[in-house]
KOLKE-982416 format. One record per atom (N, C-alpha, C, CB): residue in three letters; z, y, x negated; residue number from 0. Coordinates in nm, 4 decimals. Glycine has a CB too. Example, Ala and Ser with C-alpha at 12.3 -4.5 7.8 and 13.67 -1.06 7.14 Angstrom:
<rs>
R   res          Z          Y          X     n
R   ala     0.7800    -0.5690    -1.3190     0
R   ala     0.7800    -0.4500    -1.2300     0
R   ala     0.7800    -0.3300    -1.3200     0
R   ala     0.9046    -0.4473    -1.1308     0
R   ser     0.7080    -0.2250    -1.2850     1
R   ser     0.7140    -0.1060    -1.3670     1
R   ser     0.7870     0.0030    -1.2900     1
R   ser     0.5725    -0.0598    -1.4084     1
</rs>
This chain:
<rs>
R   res          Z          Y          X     n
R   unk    -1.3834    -0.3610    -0.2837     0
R   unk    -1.4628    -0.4818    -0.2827     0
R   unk    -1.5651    -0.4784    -0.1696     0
R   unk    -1.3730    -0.6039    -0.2697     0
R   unk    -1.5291    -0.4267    -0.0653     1
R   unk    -1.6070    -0.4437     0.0497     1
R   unk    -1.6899    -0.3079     0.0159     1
R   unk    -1.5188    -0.4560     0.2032     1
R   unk    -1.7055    -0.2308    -0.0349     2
R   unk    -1.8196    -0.0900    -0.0997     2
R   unk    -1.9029    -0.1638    -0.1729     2
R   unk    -1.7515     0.0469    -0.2143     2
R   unk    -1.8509    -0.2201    -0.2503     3
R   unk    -1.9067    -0.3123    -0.3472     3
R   unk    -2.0174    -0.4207    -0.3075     3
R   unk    -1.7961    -0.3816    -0.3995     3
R   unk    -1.9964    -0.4968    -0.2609     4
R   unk    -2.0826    -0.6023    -0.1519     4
R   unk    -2.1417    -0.5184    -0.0883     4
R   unk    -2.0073    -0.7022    -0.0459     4
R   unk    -2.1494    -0.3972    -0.0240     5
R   unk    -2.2189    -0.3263     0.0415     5
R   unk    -2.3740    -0.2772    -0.0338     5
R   unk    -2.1246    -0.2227     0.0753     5
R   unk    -2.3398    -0.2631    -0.1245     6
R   unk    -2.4101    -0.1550    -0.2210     6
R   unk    -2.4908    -0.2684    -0.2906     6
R   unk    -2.2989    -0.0492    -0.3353     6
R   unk    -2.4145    -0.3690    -0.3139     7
R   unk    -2.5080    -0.5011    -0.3833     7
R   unk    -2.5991    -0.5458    -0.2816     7
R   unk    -2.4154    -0.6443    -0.4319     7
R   unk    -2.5969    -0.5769    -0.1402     8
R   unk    -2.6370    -0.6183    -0.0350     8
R   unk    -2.7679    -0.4974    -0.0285     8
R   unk    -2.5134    -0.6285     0.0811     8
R   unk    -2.7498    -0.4054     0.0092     9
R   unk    -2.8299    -0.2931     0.0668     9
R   unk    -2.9288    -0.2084    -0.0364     9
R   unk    -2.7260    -0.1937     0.1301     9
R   unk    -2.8084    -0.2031    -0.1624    10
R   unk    -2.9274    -0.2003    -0.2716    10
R   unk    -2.9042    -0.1830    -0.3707    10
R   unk    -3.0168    -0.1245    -0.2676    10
R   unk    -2.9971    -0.3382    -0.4091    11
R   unk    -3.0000    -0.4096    -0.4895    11
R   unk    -3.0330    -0.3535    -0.6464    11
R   unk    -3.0755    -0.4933    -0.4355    11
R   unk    -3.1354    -0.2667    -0.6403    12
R   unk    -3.1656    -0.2246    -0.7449    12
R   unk    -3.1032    -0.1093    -0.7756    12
R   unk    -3.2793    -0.2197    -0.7521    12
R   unk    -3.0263    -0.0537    -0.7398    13
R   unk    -2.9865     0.0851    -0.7572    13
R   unk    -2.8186     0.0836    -0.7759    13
R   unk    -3.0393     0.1775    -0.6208    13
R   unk    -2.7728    -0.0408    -0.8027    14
R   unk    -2.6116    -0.1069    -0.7720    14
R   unk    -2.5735    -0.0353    -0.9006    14
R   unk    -2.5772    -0.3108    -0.7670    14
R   unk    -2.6320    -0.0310    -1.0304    15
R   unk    -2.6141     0.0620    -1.1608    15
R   unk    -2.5330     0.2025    -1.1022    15
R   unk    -2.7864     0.1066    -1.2373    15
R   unk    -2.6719     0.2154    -1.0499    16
R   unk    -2.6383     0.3937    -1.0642    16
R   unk    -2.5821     0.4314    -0.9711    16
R   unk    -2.7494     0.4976    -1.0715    16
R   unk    -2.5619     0.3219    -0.8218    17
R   unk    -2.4577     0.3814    -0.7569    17
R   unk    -2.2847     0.3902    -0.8061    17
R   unk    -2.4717     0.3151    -0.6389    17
R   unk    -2.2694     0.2801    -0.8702    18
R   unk    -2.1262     0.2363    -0.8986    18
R   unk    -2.1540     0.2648    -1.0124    18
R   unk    -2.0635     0.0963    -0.8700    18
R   unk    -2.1275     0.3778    -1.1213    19
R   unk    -2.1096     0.4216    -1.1871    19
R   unk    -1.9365     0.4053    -1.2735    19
R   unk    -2.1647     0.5127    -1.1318    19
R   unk    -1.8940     0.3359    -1.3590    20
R   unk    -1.7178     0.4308    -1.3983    20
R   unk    -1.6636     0.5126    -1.3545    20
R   unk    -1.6900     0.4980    -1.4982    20
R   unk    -1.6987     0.6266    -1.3357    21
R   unk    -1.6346     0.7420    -1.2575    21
R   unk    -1.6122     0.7337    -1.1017    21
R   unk    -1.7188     0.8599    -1.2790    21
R   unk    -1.7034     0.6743    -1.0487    22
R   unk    -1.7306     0.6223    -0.8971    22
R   unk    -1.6108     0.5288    -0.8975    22
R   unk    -1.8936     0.5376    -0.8620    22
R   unk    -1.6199     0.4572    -0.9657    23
R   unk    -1.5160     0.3449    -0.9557    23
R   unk    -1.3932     0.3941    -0.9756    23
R   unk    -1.5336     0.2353    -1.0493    23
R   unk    -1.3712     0.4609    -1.0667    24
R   unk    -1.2307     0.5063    -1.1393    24
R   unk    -1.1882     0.6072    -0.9815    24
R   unk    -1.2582     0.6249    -1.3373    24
R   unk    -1.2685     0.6701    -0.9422    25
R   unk    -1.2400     0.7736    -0.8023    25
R   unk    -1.1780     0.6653    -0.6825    25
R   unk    -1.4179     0.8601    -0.7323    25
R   unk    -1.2383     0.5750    -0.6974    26
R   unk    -1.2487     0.5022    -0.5519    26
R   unk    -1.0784     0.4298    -0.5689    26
R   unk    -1.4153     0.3566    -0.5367    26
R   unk    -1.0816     0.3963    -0.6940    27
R   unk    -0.9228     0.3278    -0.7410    27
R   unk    -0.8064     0.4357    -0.7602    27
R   unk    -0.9327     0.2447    -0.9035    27
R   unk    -0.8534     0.5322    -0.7820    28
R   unk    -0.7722     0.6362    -0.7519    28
R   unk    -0.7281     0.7042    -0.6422    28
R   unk    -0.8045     0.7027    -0.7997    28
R   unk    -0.8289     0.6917    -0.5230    29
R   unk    -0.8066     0.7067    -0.3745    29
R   unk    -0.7188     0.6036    -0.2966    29
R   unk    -0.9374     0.7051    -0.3111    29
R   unk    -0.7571     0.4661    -0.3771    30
R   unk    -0.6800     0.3540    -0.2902    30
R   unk    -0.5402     0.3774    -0.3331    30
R   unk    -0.7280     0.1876    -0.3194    30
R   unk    -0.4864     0.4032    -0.4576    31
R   unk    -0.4090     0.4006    -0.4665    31
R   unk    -0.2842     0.5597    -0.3645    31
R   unk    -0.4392     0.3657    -0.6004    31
R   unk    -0.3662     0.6685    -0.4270    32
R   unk    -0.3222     0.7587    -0.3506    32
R   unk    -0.2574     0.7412    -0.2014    32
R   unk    -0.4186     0.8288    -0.3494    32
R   unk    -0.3623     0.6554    -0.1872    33
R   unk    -0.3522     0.6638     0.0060    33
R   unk    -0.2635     0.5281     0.0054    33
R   unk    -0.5472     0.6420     0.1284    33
R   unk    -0.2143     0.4309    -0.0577    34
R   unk    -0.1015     0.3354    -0.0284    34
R   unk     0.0411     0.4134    -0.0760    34
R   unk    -0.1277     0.1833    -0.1168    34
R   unk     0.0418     0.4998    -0.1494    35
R   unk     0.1480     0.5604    -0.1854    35
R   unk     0.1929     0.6268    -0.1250    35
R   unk     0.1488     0.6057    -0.2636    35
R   unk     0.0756     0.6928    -0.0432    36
R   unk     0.1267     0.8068     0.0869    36
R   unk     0.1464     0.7532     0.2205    36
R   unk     0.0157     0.9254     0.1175    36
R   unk     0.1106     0.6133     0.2188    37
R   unk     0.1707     0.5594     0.3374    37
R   unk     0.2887     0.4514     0.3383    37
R   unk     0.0666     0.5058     0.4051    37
R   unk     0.3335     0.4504     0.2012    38
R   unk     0.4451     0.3502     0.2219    38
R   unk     0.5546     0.4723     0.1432    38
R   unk     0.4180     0.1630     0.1327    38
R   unk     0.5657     0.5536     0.1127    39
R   unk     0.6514     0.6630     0.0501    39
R   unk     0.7429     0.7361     0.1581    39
R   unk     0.5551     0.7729    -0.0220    39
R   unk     0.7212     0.7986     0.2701    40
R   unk     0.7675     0.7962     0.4068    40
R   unk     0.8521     0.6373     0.4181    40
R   unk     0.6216     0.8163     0.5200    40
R   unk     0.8492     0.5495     0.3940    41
R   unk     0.8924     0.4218     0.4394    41
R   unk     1.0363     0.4293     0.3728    41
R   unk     0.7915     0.2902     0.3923    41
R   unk     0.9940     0.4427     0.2019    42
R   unk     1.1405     0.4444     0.0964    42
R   unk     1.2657     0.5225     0.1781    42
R   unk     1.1071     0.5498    -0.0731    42
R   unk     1.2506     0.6609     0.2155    43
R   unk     1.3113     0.7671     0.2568    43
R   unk     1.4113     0.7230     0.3753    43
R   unk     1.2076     0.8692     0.2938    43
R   unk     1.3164     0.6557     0.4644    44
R   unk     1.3793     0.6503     0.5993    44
R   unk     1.4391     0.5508     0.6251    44
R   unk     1.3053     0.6635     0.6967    44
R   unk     1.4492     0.4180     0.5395    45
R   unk     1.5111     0.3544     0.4784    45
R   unk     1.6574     0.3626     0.3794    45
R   unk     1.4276     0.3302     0.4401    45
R   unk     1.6672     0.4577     0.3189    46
R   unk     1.7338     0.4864     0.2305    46
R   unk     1.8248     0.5924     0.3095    46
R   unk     1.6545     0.5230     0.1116    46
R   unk     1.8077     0.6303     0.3955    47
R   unk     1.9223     0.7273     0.4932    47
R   unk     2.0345     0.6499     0.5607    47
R   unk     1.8445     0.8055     0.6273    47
R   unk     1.9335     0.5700     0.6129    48
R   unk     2.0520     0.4674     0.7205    48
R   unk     2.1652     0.4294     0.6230    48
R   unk     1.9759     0.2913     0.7928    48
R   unk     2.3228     0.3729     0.7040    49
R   unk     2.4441     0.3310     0.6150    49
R   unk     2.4428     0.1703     0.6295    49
R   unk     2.6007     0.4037     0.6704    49
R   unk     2.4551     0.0978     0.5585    50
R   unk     2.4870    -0.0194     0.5145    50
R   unk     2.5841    -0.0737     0.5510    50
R   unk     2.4914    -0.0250     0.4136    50
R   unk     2.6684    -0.2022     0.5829    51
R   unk     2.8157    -0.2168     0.5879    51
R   unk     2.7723    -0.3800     0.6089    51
R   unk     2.9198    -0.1176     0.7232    51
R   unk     2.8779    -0.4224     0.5799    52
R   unk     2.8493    -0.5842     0.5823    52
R   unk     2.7770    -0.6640     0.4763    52
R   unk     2.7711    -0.6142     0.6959    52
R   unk     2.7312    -0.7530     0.5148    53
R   unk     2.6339    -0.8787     0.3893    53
R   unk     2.4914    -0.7955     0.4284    53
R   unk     2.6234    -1.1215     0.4484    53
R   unk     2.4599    -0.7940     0.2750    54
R   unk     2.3302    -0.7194     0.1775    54
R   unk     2.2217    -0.8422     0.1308    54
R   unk     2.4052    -0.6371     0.0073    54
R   unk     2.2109    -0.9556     0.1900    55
R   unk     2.1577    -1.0581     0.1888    55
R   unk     2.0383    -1.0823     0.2580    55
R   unk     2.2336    -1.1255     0.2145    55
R   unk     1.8792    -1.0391     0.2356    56
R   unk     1.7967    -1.0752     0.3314    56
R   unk     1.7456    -1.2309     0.2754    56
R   unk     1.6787    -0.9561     0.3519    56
R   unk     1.7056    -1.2757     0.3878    57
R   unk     1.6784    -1.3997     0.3976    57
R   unk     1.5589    -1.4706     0.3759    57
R   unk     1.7077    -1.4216     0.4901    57
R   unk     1.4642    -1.3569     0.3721    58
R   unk     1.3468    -1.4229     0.2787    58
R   unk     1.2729    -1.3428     0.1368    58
R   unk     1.2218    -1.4469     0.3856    58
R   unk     1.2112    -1.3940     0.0464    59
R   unk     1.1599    -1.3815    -0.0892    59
R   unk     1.0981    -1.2561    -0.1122    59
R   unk     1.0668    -1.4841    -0.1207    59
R   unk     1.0343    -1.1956    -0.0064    60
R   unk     1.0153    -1.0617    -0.0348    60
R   unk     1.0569    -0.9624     0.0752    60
R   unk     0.8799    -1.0446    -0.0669    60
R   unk     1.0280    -0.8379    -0.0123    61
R   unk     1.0829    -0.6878     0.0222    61
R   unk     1.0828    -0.6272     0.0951    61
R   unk     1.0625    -0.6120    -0.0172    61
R   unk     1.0921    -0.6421     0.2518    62
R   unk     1.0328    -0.5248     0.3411    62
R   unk     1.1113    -0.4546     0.4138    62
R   unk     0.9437    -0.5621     0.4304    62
R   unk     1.0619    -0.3231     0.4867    63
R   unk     1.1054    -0.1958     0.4983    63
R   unk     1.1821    -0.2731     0.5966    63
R   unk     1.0105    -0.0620     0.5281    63
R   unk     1.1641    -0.3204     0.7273    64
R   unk     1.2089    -0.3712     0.8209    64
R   unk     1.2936    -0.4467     0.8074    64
R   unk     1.1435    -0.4090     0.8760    64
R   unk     1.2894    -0.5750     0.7050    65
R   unk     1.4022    -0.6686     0.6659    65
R   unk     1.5232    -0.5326     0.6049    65
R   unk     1.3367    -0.8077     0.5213    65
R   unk     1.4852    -0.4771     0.4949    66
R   unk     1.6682    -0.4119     0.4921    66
R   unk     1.6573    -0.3107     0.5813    66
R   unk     1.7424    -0.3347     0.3302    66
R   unk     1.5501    -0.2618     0.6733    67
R   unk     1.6416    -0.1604     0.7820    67
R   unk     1.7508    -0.2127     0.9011    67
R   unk     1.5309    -0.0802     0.8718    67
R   unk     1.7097    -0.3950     0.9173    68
R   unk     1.7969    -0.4763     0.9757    68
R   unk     1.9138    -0.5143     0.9486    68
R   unk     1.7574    -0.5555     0.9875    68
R   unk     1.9122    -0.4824     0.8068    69
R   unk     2.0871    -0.4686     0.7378    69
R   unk     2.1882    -0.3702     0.7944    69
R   unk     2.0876    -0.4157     0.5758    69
R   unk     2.1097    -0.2699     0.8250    70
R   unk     2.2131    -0.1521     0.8400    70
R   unk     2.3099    -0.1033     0.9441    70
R   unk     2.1524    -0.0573     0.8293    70
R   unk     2.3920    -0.0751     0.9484    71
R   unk     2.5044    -0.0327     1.0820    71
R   unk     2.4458     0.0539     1.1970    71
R   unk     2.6390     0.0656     1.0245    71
R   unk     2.3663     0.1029     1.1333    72
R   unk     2.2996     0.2135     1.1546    72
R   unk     2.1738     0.2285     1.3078    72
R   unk     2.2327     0.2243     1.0086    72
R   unk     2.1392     0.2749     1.4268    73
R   unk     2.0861     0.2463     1.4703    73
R   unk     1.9142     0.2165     1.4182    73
R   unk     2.1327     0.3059     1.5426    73
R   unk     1.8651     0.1448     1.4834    74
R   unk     1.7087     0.2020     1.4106    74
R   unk     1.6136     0.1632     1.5174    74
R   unk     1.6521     0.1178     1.2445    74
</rs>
């Protein structure tokens, strides 16, 4: 989004042929790449530590930190 506004901002007439489908399809394919490769390391090191006790986190969503606080385990 923020490439986007860039390219509309700076130029204007050429916003076609810069952002092309393929341009786009690349750029969504990079974002994704690069969130996968930085939260994928996270699953792992997570998933080592041992568990023991109540498996209950206390708020609505998912994070690495909330169940690494579950664990017996140092961290």
């Amino acid at each position: 989004m923020a490439f986007d506004g860039y390219v509309a901002i700076c130029y204007p007439l050429r916003y076609t042929n810069i952002l092309t489908p393929p341009i786009i399809s690349r750029m969504g394919i990079a974002s994704v790449t690069r969130s996968f490769f930085i939260c994928f390391p996270l699953i792992f090191l997570v998933y080592r530590l041992t568990y023991c006790g109540r498996n209950i986190i206390r708020h609505s969503y998912c994070e690495h930190m909330g169940i690494a606080r579950l664990a017996c385990d140092s961290i």
